[in-house]
C-alpha positions as CSV (number, residue, x, y, z in Angstrom):
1,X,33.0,39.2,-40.5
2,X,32.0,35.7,-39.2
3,X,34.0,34.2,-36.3
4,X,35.1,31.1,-36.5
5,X,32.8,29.6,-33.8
6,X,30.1,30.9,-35.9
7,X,30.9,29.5,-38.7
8,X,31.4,26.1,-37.5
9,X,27.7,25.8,-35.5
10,X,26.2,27.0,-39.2
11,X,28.4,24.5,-40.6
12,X,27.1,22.0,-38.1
13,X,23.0,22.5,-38.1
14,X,23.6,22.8,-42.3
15,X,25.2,19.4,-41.4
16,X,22.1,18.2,-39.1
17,X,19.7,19.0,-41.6
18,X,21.4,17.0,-44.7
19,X,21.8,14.3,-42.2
20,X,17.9,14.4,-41.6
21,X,16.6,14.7,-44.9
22,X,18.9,11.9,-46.0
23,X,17.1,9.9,-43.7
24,X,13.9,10.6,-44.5
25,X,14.5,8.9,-47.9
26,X,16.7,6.5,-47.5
27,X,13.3,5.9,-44.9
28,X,11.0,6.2,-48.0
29,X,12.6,3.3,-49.9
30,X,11.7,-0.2,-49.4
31,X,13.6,-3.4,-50.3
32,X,12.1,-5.9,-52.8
33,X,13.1,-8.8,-54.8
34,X,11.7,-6.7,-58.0
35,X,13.7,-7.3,-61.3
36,X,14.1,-5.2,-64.1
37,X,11.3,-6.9,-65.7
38,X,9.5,-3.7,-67.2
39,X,6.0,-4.1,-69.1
40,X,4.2,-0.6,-69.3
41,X,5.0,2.3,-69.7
42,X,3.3,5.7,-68.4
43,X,2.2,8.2,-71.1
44,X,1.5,11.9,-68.7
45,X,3.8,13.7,-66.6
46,X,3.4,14.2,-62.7
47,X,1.3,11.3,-62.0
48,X,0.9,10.4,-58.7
49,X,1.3,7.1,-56.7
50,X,-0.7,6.0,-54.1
51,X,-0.9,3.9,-50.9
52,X,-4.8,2.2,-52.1
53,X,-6.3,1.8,-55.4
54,X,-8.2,4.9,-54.6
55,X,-8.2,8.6,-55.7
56,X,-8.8,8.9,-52.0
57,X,-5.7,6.9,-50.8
58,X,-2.4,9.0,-49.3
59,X,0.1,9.6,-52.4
60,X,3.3,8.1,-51.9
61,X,5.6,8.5,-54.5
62,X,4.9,10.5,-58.0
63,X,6.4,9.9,-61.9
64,X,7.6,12.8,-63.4
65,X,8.6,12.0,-66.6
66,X,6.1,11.0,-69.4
67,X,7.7,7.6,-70.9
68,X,8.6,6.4,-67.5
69,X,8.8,2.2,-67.8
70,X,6.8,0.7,-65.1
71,X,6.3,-3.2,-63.8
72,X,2.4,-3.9,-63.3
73,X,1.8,-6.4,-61.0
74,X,-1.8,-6.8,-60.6
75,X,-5.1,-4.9,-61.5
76,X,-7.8,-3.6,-60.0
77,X,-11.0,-1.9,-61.4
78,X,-9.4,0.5,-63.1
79,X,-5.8,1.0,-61.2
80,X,-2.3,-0.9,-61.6
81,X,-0.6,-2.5,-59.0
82,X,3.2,-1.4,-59.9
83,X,7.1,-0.9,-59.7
84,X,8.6,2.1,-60.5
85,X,12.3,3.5,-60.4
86,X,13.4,-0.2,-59.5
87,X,12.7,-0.4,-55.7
88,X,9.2,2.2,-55.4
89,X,5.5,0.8,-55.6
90,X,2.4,1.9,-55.2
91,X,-0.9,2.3,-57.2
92,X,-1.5,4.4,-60.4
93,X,-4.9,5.1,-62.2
94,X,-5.0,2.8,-65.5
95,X,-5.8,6.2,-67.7
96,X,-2.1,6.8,-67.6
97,X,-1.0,3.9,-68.3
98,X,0.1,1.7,-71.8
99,X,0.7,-1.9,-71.0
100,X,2.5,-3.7,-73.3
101,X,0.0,-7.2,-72.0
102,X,-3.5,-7.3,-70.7
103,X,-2.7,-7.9,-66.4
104,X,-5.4,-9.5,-65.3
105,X,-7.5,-9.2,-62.0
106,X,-6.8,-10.4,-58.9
107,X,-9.2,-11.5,-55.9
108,X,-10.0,-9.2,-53.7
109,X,-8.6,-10.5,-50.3
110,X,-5.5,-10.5,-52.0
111,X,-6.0,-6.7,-53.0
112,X,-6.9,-6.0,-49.3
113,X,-3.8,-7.6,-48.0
114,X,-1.4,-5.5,-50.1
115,X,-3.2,-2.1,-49.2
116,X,-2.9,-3.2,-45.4
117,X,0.8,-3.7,-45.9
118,X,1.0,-0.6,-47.9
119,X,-0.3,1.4,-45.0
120,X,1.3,-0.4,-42.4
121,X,4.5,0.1,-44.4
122,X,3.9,3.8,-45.2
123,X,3.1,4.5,-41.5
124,X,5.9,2.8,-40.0
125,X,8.3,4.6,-42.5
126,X,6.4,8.1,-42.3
127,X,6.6,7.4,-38.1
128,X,10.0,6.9,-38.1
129,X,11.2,9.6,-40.0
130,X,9.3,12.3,-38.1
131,X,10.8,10.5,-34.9
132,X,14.5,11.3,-36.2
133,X,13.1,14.9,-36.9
134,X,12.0,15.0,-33.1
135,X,15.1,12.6,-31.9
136,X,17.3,16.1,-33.8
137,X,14.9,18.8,-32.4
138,X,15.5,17.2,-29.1
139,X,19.1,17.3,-29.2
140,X,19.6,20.7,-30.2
141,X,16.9,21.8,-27.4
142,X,14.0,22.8,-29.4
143,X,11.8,20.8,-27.2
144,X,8.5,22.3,-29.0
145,X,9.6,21.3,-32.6
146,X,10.5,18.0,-31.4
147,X,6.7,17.7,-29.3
148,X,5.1,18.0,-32.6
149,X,7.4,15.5,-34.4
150,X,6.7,12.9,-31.8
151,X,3.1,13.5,-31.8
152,X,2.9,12.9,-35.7
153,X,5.1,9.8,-35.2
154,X,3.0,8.4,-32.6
155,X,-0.3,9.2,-34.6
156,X,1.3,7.2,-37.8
157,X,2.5,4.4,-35.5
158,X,1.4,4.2,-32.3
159,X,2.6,0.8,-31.6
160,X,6.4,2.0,-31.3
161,X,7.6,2.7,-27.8
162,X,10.4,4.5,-28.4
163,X,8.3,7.4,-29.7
164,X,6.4,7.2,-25.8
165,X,9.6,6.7,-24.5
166,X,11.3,9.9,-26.1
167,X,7.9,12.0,-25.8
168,X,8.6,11.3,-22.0
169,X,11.9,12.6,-22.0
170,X,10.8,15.9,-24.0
171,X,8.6,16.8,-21.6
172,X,10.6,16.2,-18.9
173,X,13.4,18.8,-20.2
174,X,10.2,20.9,-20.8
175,X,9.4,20.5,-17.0
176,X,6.3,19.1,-18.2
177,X,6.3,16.5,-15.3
178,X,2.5,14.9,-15.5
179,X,2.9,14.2,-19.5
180,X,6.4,13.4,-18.6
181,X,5.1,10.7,-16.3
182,X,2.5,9.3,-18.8
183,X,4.3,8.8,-21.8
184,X,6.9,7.2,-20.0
185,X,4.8,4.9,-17.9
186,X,3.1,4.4,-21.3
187,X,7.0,3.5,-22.9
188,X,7.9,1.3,-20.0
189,X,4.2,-0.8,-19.9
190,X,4.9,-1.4,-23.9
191,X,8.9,-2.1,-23.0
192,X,10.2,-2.3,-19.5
193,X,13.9,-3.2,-21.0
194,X,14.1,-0.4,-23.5
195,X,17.6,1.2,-23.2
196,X,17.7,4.1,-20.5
197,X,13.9,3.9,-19.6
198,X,14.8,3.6,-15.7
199,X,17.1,6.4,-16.0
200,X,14.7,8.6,-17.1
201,X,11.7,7.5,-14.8
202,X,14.3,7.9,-12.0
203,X,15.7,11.2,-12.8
204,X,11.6,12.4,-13.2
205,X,10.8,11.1,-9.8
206,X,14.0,13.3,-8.3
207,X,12.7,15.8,-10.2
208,X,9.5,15.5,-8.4
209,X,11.4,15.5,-5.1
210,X,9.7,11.8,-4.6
211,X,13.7,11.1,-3.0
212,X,13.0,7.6,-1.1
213,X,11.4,6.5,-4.6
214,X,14.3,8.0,-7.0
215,X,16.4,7.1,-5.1
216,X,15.0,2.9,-5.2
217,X,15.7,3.2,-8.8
218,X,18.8,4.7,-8.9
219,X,20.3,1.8,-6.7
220,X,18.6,-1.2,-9.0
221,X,20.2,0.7,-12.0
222,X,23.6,0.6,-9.9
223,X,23.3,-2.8,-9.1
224,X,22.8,-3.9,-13.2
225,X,25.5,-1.5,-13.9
226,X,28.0,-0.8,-11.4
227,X,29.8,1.8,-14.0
228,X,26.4,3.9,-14.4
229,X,28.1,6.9,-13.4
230,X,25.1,9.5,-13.7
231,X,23.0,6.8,-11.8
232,X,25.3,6.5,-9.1
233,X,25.2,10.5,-8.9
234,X,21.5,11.2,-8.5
235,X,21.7,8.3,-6.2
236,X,24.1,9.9,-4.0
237,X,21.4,13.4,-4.8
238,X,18.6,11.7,-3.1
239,X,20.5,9.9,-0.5
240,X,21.7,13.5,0.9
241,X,18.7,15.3,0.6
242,X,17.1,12.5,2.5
243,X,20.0,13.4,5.3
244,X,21.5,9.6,4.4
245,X,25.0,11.4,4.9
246,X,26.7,7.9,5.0
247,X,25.4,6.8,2.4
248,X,25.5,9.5,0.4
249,X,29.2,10.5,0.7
250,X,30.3,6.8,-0.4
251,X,28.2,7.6,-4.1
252,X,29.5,11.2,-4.5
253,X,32.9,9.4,-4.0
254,X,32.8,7.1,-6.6
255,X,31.5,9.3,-8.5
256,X,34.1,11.6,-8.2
257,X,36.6,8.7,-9.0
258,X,34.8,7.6,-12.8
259,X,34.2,11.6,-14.0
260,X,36.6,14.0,-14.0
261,X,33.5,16.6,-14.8
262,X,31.9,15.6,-11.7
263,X,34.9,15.3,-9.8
264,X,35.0,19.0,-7.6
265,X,31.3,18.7,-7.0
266,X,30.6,15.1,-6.0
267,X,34.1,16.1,-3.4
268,X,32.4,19.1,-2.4
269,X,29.5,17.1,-1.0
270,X,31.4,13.6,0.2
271,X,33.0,16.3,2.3
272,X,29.9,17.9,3.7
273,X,28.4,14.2,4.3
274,X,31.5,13.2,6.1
275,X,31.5,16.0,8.3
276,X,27.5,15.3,8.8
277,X,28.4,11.8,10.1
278,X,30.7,13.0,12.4
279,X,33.9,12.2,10.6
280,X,35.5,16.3,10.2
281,X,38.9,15.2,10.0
282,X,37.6,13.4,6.4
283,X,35.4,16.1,5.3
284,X,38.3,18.9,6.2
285,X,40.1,16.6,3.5
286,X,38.3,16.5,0.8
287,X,37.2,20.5,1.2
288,X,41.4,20.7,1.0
289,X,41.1,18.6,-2.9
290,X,38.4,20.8,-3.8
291,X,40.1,24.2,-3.0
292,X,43.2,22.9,-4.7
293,X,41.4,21.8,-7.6
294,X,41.8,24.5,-10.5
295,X,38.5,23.3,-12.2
296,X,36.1,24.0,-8.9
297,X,35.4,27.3,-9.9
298,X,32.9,28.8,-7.2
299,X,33.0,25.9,-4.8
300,X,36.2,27.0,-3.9
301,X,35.0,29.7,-2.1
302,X,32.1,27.0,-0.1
303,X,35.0,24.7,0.5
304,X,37.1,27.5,2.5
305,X,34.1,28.4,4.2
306,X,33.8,24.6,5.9
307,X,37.2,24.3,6.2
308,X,36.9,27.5,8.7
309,X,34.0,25.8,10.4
310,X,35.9,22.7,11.0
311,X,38.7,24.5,12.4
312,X,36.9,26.9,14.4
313,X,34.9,23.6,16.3
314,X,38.2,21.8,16.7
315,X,39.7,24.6,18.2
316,X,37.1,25.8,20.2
317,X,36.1,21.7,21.1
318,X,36.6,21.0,25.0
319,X,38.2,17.7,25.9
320,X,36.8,17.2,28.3
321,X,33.0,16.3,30.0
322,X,31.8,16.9,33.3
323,X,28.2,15.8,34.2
324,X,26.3,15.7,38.2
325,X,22.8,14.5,39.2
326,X,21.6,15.9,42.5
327,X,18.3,13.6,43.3
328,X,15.8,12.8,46.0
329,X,14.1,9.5,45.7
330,X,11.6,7.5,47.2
331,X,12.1,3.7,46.9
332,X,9.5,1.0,48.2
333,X,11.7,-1.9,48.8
334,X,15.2,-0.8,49.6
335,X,17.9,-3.2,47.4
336,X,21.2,-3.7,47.6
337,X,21.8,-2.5,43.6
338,X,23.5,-2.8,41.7
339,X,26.2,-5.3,43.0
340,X,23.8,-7.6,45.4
341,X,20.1,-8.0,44.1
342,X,19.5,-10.6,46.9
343,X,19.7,-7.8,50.0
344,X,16.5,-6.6,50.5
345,X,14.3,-5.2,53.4
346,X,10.4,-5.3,52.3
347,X,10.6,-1.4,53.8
348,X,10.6,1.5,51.9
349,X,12.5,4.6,52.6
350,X,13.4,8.1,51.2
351,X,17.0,8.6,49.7
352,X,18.9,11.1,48.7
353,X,21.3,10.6,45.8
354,X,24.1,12.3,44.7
355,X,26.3,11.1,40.9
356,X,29.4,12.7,38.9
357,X,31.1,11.7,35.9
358,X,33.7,13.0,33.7
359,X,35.4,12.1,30.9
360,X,38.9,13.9,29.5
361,X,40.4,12.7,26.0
362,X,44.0,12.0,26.2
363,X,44.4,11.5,22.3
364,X,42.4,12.5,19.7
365,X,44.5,11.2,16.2
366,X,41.5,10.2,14.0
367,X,40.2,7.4,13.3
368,X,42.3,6.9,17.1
369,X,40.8,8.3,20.4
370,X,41.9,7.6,23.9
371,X,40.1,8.7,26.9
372,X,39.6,7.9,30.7
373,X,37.2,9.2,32.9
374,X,35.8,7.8,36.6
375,X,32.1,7.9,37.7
376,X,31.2,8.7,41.9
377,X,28.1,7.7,42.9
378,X,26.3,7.9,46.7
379,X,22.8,6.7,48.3
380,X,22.1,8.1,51.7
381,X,18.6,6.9,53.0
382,X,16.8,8.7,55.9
383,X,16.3,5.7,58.2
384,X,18.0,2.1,56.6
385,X,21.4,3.4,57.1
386,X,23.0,0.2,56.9
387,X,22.0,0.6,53.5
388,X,23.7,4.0,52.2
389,X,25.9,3.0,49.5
390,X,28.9,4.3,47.7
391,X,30.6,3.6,44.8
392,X,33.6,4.5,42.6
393,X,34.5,3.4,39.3
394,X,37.1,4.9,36.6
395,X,37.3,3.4,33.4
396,X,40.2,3.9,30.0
397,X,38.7,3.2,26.7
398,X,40.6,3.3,23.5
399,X,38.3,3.4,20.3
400,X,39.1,2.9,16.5
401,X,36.8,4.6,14.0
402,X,37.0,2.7,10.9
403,X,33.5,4.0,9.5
404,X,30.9,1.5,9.1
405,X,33.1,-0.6,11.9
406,X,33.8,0.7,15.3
407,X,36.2,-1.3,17.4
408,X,36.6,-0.4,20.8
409,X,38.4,-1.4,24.6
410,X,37.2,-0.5,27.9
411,X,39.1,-1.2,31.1
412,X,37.2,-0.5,34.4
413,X,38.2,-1.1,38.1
414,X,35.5,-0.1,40.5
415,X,35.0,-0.1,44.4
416,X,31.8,-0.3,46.2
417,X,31.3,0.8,50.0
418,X,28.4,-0.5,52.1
419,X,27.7,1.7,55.0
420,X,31.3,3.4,54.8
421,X,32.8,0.0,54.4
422,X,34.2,-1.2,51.6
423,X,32.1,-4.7,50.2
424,X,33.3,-5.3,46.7
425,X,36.3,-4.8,44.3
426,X,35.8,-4.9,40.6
427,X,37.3,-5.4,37.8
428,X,35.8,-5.1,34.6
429,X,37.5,-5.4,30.7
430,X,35.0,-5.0,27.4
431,X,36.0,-5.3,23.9
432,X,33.4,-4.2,21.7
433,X,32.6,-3.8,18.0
434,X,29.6,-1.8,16.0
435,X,28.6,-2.2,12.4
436,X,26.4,0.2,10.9
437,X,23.7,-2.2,8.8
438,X,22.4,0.7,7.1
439,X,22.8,4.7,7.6
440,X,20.0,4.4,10.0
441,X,20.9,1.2,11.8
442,X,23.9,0.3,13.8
443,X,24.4,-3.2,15.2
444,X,26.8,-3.5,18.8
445,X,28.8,-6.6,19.8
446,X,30.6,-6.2,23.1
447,X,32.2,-9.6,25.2
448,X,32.3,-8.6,29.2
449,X,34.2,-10.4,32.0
450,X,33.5,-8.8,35.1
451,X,36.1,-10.0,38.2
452,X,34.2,-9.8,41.3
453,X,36.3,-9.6,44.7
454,X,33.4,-9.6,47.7
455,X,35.7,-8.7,50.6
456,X,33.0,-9.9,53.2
457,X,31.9,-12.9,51.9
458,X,34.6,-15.2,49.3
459,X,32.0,-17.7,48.4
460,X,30.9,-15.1,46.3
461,X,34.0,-14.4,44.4
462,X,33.0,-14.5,40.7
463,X,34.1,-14.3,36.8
464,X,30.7,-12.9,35.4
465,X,31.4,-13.4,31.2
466,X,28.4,-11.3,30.0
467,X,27.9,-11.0,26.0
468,X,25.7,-8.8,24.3
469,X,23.9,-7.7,21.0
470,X,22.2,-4.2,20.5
471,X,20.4,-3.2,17.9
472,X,19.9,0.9,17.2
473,X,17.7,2.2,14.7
474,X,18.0,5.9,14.4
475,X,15.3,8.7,12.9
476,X,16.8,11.8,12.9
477,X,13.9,13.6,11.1
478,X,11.6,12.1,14.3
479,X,14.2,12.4,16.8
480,X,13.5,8.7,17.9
481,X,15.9,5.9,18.9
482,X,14.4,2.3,19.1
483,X,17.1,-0.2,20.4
484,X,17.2,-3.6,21.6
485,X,19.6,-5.8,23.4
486,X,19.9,-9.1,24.6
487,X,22.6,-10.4,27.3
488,X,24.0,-13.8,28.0
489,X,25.7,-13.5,31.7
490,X,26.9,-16.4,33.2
491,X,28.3,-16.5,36.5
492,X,30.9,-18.6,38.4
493,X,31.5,-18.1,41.5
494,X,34.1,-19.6,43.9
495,X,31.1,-20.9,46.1
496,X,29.4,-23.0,43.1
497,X,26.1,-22.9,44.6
498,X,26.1,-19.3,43.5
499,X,26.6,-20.4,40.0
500,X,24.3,-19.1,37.2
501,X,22.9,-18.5,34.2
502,X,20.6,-15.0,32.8
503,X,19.3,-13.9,29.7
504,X,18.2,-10.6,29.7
505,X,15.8,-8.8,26.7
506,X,15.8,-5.1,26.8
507,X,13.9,-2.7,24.0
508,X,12.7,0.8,24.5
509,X,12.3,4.4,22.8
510,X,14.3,7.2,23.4
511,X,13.0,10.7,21.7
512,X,15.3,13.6,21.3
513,X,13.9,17.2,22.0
514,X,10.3,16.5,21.4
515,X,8.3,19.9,22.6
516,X,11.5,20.4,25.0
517,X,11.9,17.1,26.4
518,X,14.0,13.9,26.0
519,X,12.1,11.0,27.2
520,X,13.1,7.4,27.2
521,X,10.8,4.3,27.8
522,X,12.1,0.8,28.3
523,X,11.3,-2.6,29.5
524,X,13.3,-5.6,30.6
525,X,12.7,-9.1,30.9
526,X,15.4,-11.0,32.8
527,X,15.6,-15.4,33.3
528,X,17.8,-16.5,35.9
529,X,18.6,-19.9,36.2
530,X,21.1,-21.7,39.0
531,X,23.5,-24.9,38.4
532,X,22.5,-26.3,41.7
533,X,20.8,-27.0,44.6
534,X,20.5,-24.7,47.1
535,X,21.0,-27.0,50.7
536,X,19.3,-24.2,52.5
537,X,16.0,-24.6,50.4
538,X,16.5,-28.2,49.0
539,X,15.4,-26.6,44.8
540,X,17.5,-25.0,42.5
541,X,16.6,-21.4,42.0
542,X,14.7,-20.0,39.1
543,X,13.5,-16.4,38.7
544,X,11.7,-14.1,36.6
545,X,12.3,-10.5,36.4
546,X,9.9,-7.9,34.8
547,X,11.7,-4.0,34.9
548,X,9.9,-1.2,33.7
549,X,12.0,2.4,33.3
550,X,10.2,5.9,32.3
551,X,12.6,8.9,32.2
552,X,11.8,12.3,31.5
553,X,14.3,15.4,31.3
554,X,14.5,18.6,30.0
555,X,16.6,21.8,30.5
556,X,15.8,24.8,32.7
557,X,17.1,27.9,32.3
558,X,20.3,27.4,30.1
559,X,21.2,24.8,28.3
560,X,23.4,22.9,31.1
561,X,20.9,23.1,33.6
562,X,18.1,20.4,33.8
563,X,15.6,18.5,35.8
564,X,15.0,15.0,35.6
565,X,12.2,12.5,36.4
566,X,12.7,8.8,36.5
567,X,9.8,6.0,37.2
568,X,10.7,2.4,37.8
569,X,9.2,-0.7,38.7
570,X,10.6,-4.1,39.1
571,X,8.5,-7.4,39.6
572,X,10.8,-10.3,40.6
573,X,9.1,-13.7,40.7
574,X,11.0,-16.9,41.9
575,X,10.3,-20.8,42.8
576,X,11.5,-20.2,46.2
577,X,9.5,-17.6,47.8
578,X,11.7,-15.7,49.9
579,X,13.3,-13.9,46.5
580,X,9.7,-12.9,45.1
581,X,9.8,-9.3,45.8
582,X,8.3,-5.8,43.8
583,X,9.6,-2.7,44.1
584,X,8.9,0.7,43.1
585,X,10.5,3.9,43.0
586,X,10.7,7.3,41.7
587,X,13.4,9.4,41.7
588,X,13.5,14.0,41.0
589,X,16.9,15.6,39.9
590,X,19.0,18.5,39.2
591,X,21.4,17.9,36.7
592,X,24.3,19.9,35.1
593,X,26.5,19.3,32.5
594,X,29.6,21.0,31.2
């Protein structure tokens, strides 16, 4: 005995196929003005009606009946031009045919102009209705059937770009990908607006892993049609296999929102993306809609699986950071840097260096994270003494993680000794705020004042107001970094001879773990300007500063262990002579990190 779902898909192709065939000839008709003015009649049975006035010419129609009244409409030679069955014409050989007047001939161009919209007629009809046989085969999957369909239709009328355009998408369910591409291209070139071509030519290039390009498409479809829900899907596809995790996870959320089919898979991925982008605490919470979604079926199981990874990292997570350099260095012009670029001795010396950070997080409340930390640093040269330097700085910064925005506060009081004496006091609050441009490019605003307390000298008490831009273009496929910042600083000091201005452009490379090494190159240009005259040289200072910076690192042994090499050479050029000085120095290190 049938079952019911058997009986209703019978019921349904049976269904299909009437459909079709009623098609087909309501296709084969073809409205005319014609009246029931009736003025032969054929004497045979089965005669048969052509497209031409030739025995040659395609039949198109055929009288069954002998008896049948016909219209003639013209002559020619020996065939009738007529109407038959009210709305059908065609041509029928005169030796079947009593007419009840004697039609008379008509010219010849006239003759050629009916036959060529007979043909044109008879191939547009006969093209379309073998189209809806391959738009039907399509549907219900037969994917050859409906190939041979749309290669008739195409032969009959290959003017139609819909036939290209469904051809295309035939062979791309057939995984046919280089016919695929041709008879879409060939559908597009003949109509770039027909309905869904972009789609298709989108969802072929995914297919064909050409992401970046898909991808393009995708996004121009989204932006015509913000509610093109499977555009906004593959979109979100391409983004993530091109690692655009950002990106990505905001498409396979909307998505998610406009289909409830879509819904556990497009969360399944926004969580993975989220987690990608360093966001777990978002990621865990869309794995937890997923597993509590009765329609996710197997990703249940994938969810629970990241939800223990996310756990397991949190748990196991330190909060705190502790890093130290050990270094020997040789320097060719011993400065008083960072807090006094005007000390200087035109000797060069050997130094040994010694630096330690660490950084513990007091709160951890996503998107809310509060830390403090304090950095030690000490130079201790073999001969310039005077010179040794140390210097102490702690720092509390509060940052909010409002993904693409990043607002953050750092507070930082510092000391700085000079020969075991302490030289300067100072204090140091930045707000700051990032904006990530694109997944790949992240633009940083900060606004620095700097309170300068110079315990030897007051003159040179200062407010130093420094504001900056940085631009950060990431390539995580490439490890690379490029980044570029420019500085405004302006000085004023209590003494306002001391008072300034400096602009300062900084761009580099930093690469990540290329052959074992992380190496960053960078080079600085720096303009300092002064308000006013300096008494002591009767001009008002001007310099130029050229900084070049090469730093090389890798780890040795484990993976907290490393050495370090750093190159750097400063050119400073000035109007008054005495603060034209160059320097050089390079600098080998132990590092460890924990």
């Amino acid at each position: 005995m049938l079952s019911l779902n058997t009986i209703c898909r019978v019921t349904l192709n049976n269904f299909k196929r009437f459909i079709c065939i009623l098609i087909c000839i309501t296709l084969s008709f073809q409205p005319t003005s014609a009246k029931n003015t009736n003025n032969a009649i054929v004497h045979a049975t089965h005669v048969n009606v052509r497209i031409g006035p030739s025995i040659e010419a395609p039949v198109v129609g055929r009288i069954v009946k002998k008896g049948t009244p016909i219209e003639i409409i013209s002559k020619n030679n020996n065939w009738y031009y007529i109407h038959y069955d009210i709305l059908k014409k065609g041509w029928i050989l005169a030796d079947f045919v009593t007419p009840l007047f004697q039609p008379e001939e008509v010219e010849p161009e006239y003759i050629d102009k009916v036959i060529q919209a007979e043909k044109m007629q008879y191939k547009s009809i006969s093209g379309r209705a073998y189209f809806d046989l391959g738009v039907f085969a399509f549907e219900e999957g037969n994917y050859q059937n409906a190939i041979t369909n749309f290669e008739k239709a195409i032969q009959l009328n290959p003017d139609d770009p819909e036939f290209y355009h469904y051809m295309g998408k035939t062979y791309l369910e057939n995984q046919n990908y280089e016919l695929s591409e041709k008879y879409l291209s060939e559908a597009f070139n003949r109509n770039p607006l027909l309905s869904d071509i972009k789609k298709d030519r989108a969802i072929l290039l995914y297919r064909q892993e050409k992401y970046r390009l898909s991808a393009d498409l995708f996004l121009e479809i989204i932006r015509e049609n913000p509610s093109e829900i499977i555009s906004i899907y593959y979109a979100a596809n391409c983004l993530y296999k091109m690692q655009d995790y950002y990106q990505a996870g905001q498409l396979f959320q909307k998505s998610a929102k406009a289909s409830p089919s879509l819904k556990a898979n497009c969360m399944y991925y926004a969580g993975i993306c989220y987690t990608k982008t360093g966001l777990p605490h978002k990621g865990r919470q869309l794995f937890m809609q997923v597993q509590n979604n009765p329609k996710s079926g197997t990703l249940k199981e994938y969810a629970s699986k990241w939800l223990n990874a996310i756990d397991k990292k949190t748990l196991t997570r330190k909060p705190y950071f502790l890093f130290a350099q050990l270094g020997y260095q040789y320097d060719s012009n011993i400065r008083l840097e960072p807090i006094d670029e005007d000390l200087y001795t035109d000797e060069d010396d050997y130094c040994t260096s010694f630096l330690f950070s660490g950084n513990y997080t007091l709160a951890d409340a996503k998107p809310y994270q509060i830390s403090a930390g304090m950095v030690y640093f000490k130079y201790v040269y073999s001969e310039y003494t005077q010179y040794n330097m140390d210097g102490s700085m702690a720092h509390l910064n509060t940052k909010i993680d409002l993904l693409p925005v990043k607002i953050g506060l750092d507070l930082s009081p510092s000391v700085f000794w000079l020969d075991s004496k302490k030289y300067m006091e100072r204090f140091n609050v930045t707000p700051s705020f990032s904006y990530n441009l694109l997944p790949e490019l992240t633009v940083i605003v900060s606004f620095s004042n700097k309170y300068d307390n110079h315990l030897e000298n007051d003159d040179r008490n200062a407010v130093q107001t420094e504001n900056e831009l940085t631009l950060q273009y990431a390539m995580p496929k490439k490890h690379l970094i490029l980044f570029s910042t420019f500085r405004h600083t302006i000085m004023n000091a209590d003494n306002d001879i001391h008072d300034n201005d400096r602009i300062i452009s900084r761009a580099g490379i930093r690469m990540h773990e290329m052959w074992g090494f992380t190496t960053e190159l960078n080079g600085q240009y720096e303009q300092k300007k002064y308000d006013l005259l300096d008494p002591a040289y009767d001009a008002i200072r001007d310099d130029y500063k050229y900084m070049a910076t090469l730093n090389i690192q890798r780890s040795i042994i484990t993976p907290w262990l490393g050495i370090k090499t750093e190159l750097k050479y400063t050119k400073n050029s000035s109007n008054i002579n005495i603060y034209n000085y160059k320097r050089s120095s390079v600098t080998f290190s132990l590092t460890t990190r924990y």
